[in-house]
C-alpha positions in Angstrom: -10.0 38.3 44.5 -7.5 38.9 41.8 -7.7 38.6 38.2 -6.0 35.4 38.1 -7.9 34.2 40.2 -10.9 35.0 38.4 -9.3 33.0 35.6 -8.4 30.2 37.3 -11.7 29.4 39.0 -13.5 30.4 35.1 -11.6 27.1 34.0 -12.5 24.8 36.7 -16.6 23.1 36.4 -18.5 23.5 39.4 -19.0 21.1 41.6 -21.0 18.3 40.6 -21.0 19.4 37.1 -19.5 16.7 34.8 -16.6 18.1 32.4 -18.0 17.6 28.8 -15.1 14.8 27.4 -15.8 13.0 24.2 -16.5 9.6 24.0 -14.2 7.2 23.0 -16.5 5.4 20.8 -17.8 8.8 19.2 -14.1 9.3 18.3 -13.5 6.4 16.7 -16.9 6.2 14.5 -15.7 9.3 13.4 -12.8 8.3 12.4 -13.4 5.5 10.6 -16.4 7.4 8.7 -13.6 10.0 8.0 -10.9 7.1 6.8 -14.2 5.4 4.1 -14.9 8.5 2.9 -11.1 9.1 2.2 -10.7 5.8 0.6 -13.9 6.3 -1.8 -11.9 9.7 -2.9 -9.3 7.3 -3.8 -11.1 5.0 -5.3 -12.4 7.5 -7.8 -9.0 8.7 -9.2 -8.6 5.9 -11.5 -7.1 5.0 -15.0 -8.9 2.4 -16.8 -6.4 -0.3 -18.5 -7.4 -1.9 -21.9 -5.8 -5.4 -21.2 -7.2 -5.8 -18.1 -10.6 -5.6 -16.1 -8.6 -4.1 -13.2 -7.8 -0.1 -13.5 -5.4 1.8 -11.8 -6.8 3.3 -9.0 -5.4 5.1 -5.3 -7.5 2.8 -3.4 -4.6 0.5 -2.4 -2.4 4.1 -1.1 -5.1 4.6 1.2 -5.7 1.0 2.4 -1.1 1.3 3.2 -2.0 4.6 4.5 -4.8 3.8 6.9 -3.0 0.6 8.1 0.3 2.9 8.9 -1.8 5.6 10.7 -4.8 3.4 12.5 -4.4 0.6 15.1 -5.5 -2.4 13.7 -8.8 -2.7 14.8 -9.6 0.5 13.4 -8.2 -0.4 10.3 -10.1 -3.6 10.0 -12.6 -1.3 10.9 -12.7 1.6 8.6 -12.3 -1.2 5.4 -14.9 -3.2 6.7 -17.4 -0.1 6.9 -16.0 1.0 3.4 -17.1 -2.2 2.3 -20.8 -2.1 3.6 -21.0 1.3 2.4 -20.5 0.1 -1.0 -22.3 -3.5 -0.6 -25.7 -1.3 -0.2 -24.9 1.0 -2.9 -23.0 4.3 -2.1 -20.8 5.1 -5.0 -17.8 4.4 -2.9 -16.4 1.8 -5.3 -14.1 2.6 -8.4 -16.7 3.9 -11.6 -14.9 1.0 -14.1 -16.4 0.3 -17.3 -19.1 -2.2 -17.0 -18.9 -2.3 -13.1 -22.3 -3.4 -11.4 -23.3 -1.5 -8.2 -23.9 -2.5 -4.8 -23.1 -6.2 -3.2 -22.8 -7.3 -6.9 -19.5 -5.3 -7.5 -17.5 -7.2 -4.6 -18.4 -10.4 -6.8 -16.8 -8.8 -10.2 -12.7 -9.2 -11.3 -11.8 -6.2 -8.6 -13.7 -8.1 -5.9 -10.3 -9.9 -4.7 -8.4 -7.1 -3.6 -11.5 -5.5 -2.5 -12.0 -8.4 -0.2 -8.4 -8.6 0.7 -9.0 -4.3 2.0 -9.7 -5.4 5.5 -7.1 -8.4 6.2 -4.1 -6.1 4.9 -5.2 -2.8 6.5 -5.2 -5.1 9.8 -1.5 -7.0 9.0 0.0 -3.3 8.2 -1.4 -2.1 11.6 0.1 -4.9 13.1 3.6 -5.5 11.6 4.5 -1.5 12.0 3.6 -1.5 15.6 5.8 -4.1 16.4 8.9 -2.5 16.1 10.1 1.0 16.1 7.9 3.1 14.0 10.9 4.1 11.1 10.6 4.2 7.6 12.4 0.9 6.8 9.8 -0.7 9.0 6.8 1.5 7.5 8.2 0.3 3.7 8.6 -3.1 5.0 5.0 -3.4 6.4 3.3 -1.6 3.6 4.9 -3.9 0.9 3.8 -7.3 3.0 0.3 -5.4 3.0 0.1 -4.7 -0.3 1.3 -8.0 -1.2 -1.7 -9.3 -0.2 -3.7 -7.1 -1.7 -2.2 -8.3 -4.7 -2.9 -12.2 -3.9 -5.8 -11.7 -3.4 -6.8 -9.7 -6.6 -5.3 -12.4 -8.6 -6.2 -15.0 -6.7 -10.1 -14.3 -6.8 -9.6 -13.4 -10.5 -7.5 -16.4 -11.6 -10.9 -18.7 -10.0 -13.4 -16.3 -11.9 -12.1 -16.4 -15.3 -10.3 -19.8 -14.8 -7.3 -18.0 -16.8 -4.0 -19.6 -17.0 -1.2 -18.6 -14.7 0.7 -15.9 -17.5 -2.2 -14.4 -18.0 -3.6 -13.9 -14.7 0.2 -12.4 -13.9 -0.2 -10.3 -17.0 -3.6 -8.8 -15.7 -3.7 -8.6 -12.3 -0.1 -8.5 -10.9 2.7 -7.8 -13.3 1.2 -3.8 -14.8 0.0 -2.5 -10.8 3.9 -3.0 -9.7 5.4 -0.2 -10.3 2.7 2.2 -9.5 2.0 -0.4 -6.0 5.7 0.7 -5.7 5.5 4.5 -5.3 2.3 4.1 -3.3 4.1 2.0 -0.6 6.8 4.9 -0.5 4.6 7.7 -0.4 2.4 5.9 2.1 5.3 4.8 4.2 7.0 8.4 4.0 3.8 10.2 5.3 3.0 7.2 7.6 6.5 7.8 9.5 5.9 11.6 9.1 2.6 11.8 10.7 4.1 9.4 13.8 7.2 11.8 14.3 4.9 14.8 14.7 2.0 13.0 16.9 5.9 12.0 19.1 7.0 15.6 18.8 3.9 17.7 20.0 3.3 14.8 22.8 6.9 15.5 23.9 6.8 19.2 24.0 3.2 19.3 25.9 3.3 20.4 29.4 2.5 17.8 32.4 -0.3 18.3 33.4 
């Protein structure tokens, strides 16, 4: 027998012997542990804003980012389990003055766009997979996401302060705009990227 051969049969499981192939369940709980535990990073690089009980924070980049990358049950997913994961008290929620832990914190002024996490991870998923995957499309999905995000922020703080129309614009839409900008590009741009090169290497693997 030749050395080749050797090799050959070294790569090929005995008979009877199952090939050890990971589930497709395991892979996915990883992955959405991975993609809460990347959004709580986010959350904590914040900027507290003295007008406003809503800071700056990198949460909504990764909710755009995780909706461009994640189909869109995984992305409802991976919110929803960043939610519970802060609903029973993991410090996976934004450290804002004042904030109360736990299920309490989903009830405060950031609870809207907390909330809103899930539906627009789920919507971005959705719209960029209906088209071609290019970076028109990615921007264009992100901003409808993050839109919401937005609605819903003011919407559930508009009926918690019962604050008039201006001001609710003035504190929970108007200041996050231009930031919310730059985080749907950068999202959108490494969205795309990521996509391209998942295309690439699949292209340039051998048949098996």
């Amino acid at each position: 027998m030749t050395t080749e051969s050797r090799i050959s049969e070294s790569r090929v499981p005995a008979a009877g012997v199952p090939l050890a192939v990971p589930s497709p369940w395991l892979r996915s709980a990883g992955i959405v542990l991975v993609g809460s535990l990347f959004i709580a990073a986010c959350a904590h690089v914040m900027l507290p804003l003295y007008f406003t009980p809503v800071p700056l924070t990198l949460q909504p980049f990764a909710v755009l980012l995780l909706g461009l990358l994640l189909s869109p049950r995984l992305a409802a997913a991976t919110l929803l389990v960043y939610l519970g994961e802060g609903a029973i008290g993991l410090p996976v929620f934004s450290p804002v003055p004042a904030s109360t832990p736990g299920l309490a914190h989903l009830f405060g002024p950031t609870g809207g766009y907390l909330l809103a996490y899930p539906v627009a991870a789920m919507l971005i998923s959705f719209l960029f997979r209906l088209r071609s995957r290019s970076l028109a499309w990615a921007l264009a999905s992100a901003a409808v996401g993050n839109l919401v995000i937005l609605s819903g922020g003011a919407l559930w703080l508009a009926a918690l302060t019962h604050a008039s129309l201006p001001q609710v614009l003035a504190q929970a839409i108007l200041p996050f705009l231009p930031g919310d900008a730059l985080k749907v590009v950068a999202a959108a741009a490494l969205g795309t990227g990521w996509q391209r090169l998942r295309h690439r290497n699949s292209s340039s693997s051998p048949a098996n």
